[in-house]
C-alpha positions in Angstrom: 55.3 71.0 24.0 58.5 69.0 23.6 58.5 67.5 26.8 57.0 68.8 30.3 60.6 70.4 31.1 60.6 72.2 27.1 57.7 74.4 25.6 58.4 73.6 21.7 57.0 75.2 18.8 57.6 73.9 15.9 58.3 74.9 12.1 55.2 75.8 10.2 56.2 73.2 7.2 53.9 70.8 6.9 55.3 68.6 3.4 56.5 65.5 4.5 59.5 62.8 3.5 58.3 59.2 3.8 62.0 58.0 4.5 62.3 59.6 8.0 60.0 56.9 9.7 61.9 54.4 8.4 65.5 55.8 9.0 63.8 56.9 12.6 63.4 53.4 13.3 66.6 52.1 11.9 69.1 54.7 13.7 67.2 55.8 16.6 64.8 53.6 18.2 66.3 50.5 18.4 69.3 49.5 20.7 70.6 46.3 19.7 74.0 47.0 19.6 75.9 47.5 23.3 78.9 49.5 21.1 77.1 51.9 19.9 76.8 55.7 19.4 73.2 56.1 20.2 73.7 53.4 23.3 75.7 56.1 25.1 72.7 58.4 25.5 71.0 55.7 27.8 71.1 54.7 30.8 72.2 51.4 29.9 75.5 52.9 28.8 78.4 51.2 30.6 81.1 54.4 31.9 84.5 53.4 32.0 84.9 54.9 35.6 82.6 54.3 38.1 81.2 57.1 40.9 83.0 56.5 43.6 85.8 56.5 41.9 85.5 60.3 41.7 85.4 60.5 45.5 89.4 61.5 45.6 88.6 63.9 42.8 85.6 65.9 44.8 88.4 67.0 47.1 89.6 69.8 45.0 88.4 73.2 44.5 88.5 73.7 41.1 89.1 72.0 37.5 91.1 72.5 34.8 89.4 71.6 31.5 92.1 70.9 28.6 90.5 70.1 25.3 89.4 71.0 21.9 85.7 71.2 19.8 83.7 68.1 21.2 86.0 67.8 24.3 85.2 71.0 26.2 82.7 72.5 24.6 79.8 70.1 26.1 81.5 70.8 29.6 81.6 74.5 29.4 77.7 74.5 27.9 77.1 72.5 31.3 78.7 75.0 33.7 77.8 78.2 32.2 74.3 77.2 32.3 74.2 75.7 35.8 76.8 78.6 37.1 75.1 80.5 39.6 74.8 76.8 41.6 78.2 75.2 40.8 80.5 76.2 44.2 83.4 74.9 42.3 85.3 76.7 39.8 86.2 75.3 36.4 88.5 76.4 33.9 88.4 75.6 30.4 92.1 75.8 27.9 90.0 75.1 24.6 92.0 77.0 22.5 95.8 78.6 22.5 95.8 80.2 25.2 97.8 83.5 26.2 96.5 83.8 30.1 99.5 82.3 32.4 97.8 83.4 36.0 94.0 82.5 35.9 94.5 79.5 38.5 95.2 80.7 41.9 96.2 77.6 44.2 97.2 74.6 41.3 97.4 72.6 44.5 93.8 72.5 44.6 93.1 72.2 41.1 92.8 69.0 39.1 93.6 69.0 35.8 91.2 67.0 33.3 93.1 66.3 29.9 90.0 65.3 27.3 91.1 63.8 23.7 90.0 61.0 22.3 92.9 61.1 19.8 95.0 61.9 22.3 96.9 63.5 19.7 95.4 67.1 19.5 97.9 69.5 19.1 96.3 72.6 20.9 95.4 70.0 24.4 99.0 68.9 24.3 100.5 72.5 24.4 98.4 74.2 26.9 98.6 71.0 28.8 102.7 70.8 28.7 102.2 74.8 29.7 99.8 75.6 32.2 98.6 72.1 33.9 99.9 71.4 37.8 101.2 67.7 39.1 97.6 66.8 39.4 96.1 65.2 36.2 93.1 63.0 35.2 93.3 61.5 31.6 90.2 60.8 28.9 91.5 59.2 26.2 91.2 56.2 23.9 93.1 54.1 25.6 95.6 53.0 22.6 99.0 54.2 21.6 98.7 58.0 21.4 101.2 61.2 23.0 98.0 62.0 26.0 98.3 57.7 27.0 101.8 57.9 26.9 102.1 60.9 28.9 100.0 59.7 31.2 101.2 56.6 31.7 104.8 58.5 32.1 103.5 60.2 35.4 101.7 57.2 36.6 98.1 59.4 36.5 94.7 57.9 35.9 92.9 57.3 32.7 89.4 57.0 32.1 88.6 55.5 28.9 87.2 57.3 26.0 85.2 54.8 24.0 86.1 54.9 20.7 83.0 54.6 19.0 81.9 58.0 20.4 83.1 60.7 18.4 84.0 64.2 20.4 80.9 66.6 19.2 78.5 63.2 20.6 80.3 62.7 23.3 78.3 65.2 26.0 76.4 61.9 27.7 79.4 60.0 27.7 82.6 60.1 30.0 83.4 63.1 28.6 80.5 65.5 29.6 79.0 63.1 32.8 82.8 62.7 34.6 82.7 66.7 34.9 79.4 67.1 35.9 79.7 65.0 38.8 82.7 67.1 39.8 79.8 70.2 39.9 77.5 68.4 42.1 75.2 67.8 39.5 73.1 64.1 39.0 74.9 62.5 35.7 71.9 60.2 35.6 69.6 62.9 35.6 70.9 63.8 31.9 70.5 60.5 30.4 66.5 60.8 29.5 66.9 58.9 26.1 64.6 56.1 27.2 61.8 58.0 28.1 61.6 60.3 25.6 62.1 57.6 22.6 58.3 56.8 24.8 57.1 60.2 24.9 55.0 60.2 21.2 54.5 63.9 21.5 58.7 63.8 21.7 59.2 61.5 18.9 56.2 63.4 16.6 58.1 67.1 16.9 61.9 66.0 16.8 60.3 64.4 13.0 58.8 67.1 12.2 61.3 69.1 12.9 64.0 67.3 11.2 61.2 67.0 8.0 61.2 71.0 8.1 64.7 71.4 8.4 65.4 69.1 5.6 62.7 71.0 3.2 64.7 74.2 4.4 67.7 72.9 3.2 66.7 71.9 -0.1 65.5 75.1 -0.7 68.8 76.5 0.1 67.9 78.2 3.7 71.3 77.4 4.7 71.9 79.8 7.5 71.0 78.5 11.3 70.6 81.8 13.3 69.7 81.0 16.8 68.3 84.0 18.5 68.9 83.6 22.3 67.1 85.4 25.0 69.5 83.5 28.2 72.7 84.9 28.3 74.0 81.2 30.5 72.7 79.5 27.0 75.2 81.1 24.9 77.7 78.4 25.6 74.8 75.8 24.8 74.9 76.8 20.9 78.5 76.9 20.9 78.4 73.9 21.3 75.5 72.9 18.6 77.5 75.0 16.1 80.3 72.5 16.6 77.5 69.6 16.4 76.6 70.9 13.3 78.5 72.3 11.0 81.3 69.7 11.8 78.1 66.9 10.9 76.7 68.2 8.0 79.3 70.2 6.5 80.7 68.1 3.4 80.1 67.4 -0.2 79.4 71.3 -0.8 76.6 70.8 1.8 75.8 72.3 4.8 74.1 74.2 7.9 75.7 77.4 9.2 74.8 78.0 13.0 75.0 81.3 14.1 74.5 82.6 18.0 72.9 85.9 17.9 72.6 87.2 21.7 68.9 89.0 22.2 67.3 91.6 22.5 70.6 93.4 21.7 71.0 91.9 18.5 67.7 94.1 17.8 69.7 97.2 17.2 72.6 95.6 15.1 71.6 92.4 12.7 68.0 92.2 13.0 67.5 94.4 9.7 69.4 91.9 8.3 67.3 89.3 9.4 63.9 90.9 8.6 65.1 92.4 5.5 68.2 90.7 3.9 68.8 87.4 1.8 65.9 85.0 2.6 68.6 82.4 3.2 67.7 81.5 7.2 66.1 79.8 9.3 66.1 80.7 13.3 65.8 79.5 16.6 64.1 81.3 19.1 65.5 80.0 22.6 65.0 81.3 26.1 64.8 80.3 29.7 62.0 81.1 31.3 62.1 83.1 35.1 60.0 84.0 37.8 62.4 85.9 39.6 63.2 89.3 37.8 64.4 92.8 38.6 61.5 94.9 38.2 61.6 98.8 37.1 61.4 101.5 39.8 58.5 103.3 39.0 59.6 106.5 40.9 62.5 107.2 38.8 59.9 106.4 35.2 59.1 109.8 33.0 55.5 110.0 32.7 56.2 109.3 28.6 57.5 106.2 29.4 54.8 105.2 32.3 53.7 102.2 30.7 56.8 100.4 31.9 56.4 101.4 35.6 54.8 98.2 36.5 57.2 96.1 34.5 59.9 93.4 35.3 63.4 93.0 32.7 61.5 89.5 32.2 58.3 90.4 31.2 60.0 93.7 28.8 62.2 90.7 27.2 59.2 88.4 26.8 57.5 91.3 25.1 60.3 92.1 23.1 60.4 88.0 21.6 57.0 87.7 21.1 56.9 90.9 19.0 60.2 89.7 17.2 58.3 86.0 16.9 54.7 88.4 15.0 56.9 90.0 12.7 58.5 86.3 11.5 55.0 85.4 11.5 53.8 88.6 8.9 56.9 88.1 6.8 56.6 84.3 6.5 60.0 83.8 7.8 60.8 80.1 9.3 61.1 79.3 12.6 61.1 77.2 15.6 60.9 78.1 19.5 62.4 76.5 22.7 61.6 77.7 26.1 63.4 75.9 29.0 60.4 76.0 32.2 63.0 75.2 34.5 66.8 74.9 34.6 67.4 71.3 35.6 69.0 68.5 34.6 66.7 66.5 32.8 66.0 69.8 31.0 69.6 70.0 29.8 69.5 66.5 29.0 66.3 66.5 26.9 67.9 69.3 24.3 71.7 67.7 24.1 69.8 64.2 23.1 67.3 66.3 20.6 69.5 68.4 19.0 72.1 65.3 18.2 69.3 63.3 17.4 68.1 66.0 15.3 71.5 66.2 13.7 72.5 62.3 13.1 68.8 62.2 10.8 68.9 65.6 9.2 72.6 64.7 7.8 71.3 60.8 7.0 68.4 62.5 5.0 70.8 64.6 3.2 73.0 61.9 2.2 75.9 62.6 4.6 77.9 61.0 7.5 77.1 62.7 9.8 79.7 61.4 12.3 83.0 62.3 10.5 85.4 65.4 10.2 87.7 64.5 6.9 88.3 68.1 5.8 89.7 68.8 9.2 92.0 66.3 9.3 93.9 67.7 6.3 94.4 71.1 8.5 95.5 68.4 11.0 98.2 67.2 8.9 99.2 70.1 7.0 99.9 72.0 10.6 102.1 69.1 11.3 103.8 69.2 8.0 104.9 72.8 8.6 106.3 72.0 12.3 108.1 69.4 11.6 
């Protein structure tokens, strides 16, 4: 168990590095520093807005989100999985886009512009094209096209700290401002103090981070996340940016790939079982009491032994057979299984999967908190505009 919200099984990779205790101790569980990456999963952090400050902003009925990679991708992770008890409705520009007539009263919408450049090309467009008159900045508050804009229309900006890069920014401004805006409890999320206490917390993410490491060195490269909760899917979109934007340099690397389940059964799951042994997976599911069960009545006698059956108990079937195959071809793998859709469940996986990440790419040699490749598309793109 990773924590009472997460059942957690763990790799099956038992060889162990005696520098992750150490770097454990120096990156993770100390705080002495107010400024500080890891200080902004806490509930110490210090937001640059304050709650009822957001009071004028509850008034709308829906939200805009303009923003690229780290700045939207937390947000939209956050919706999709709490959907079904968000009454609001949120939009999300993360990428060119081509739809002109998705918002139907922009009277009622707030548009939230998130870069903390405030120089991305793709926000700026789709901002300039489809945003209303009202607007909500978060930016790093220096000189920069989003501040100046901004500060053109006389709209509020909320600071973006600048020691928080996008792809870590979930539990800061960026992800917490938003979530407010769906009702949810930012404070709920922040669960970084306890579980830095919780030994049986602290003992998997190492182990895990020791397998993955192993995994790596022995060129397992590929990341496939198998996911049985189709609300998740947005989750892992934005772990692949966490990811592969961390620990992609020097010819190094983890490849993350969603592959929605069971369907994936009848499409890449030869592959899997049968292909290159270059992966590793991720089983992941939410688990449900609720469930559409099969009507017996309408069942051909051939197929009677599902008559009694619920789609949630076929599916859990179909992952724990998946899961004794793995087990009988030696094929690595870890398991997640949310017991309840909450925030502190949410929480608890966005703060173990960047944990996981900041010490897997330390252990690799890598900084894990910096983009440089990108920035050369970046400039080139500019290059060709100008």
């Amino acid at each position: 168990m990773l924590s009472k919200n997460i059942y957690f099984e763990n790799f099956k990779i038992k060889k162990k590095n005696k520098n992750l205790i150490p770097l454990y101790n120096k990156l993770i569980k100390r705080k002495k520093i107010k400024d500080d990456l890891i200080n902004s999963f806490t509930n110490s952090y210090s937001y640059s807005f304050e709650k009822n400050q957001l009071k004028k902003y509850k008034k709308f009925n829906s939200y805009s989100i303009y923003g690229m990679g780290g700045s939207s991708l937390g947000i939209q992770a956050i919706y999709d999985f709490f959907k079904k008890d968000i009454k609001k409705k949120f939009f999300f520009f993360n990428n060119l886009q081509t739809q002109t007539n998705i918002i139907k009263n922009k009277k009622k919408n707030l548009n939230i512009i998130i870069s903390k450049s405030g120089n991305t090309l793709e926000t700026i467009v789709n901002e300039n094209i489809f945003s209303g008159n009202n607007k909500l900045f978060i930016v790093e508050k220096k000189n920069n096209y989003l501040q100046n804009l901004a500060l053109k229309l006389k709209s509020e900006i909320i600071e973006h700290k600048n020691f928080i890069g996008g792809r870590y920014s979930i539990l800061s401004e960026v992800g917490m401002l938003p979530s407010e805006l769906m009702g949810l409890n930012s404070n709920k999320f922040k669960k970084f103090d306890n579980l830095i206490l919780n030994k049986s917390f602290v003992k998997n993410l190492l182990t895990n981070v020791n397998a993955l490491y192993n995994l790596v060195k022995k060129k397992k490269t590929n990341s496939i996340i198998l996911n049985y909760d189709e609300s998740s899917n947005s989750i892992f979109r934005w772990y692949q940016q966490l990811v592969a934007e961390s620990l992609g340099k020097n010819s190094n690397g983890v490849l993350p790939i969603i592959s929605e389940m069971p369907k994936d059964n009848h499409s890449l799951m030869q592959l899997y079982l049968d292909g290159n042994k270059n992966a590793f997976f991720t089983f992941f599911d939410v688990l449900s009491s609720k469930s559409t069960k099969i009507n017996g009545n309408k069942m051909l006698e051939e197929f009677k032994f599902l008559k009694k059956q619920s789609l949630e108990t076929i599916k859990l079937a179909q992952k724990n057979a998946t899961k004794n195959v793995f087990k009988s071809k030696k094929i690595p793998f870890r398991s997640f299984e949310i017991k309840k859709k909450n925030e502190e469940a949410l929480g608890e996986l966005f703060t173990f999967f960047m944990l996981e990440t900041i010490l897997l790419g330390k252990m690799m040699k890598i900084n894990p908190f910096n983009q440089p490749a990108v920035e050369l598309i970046k400039r080139e793109t500019r290059k060709i505009l100008i």
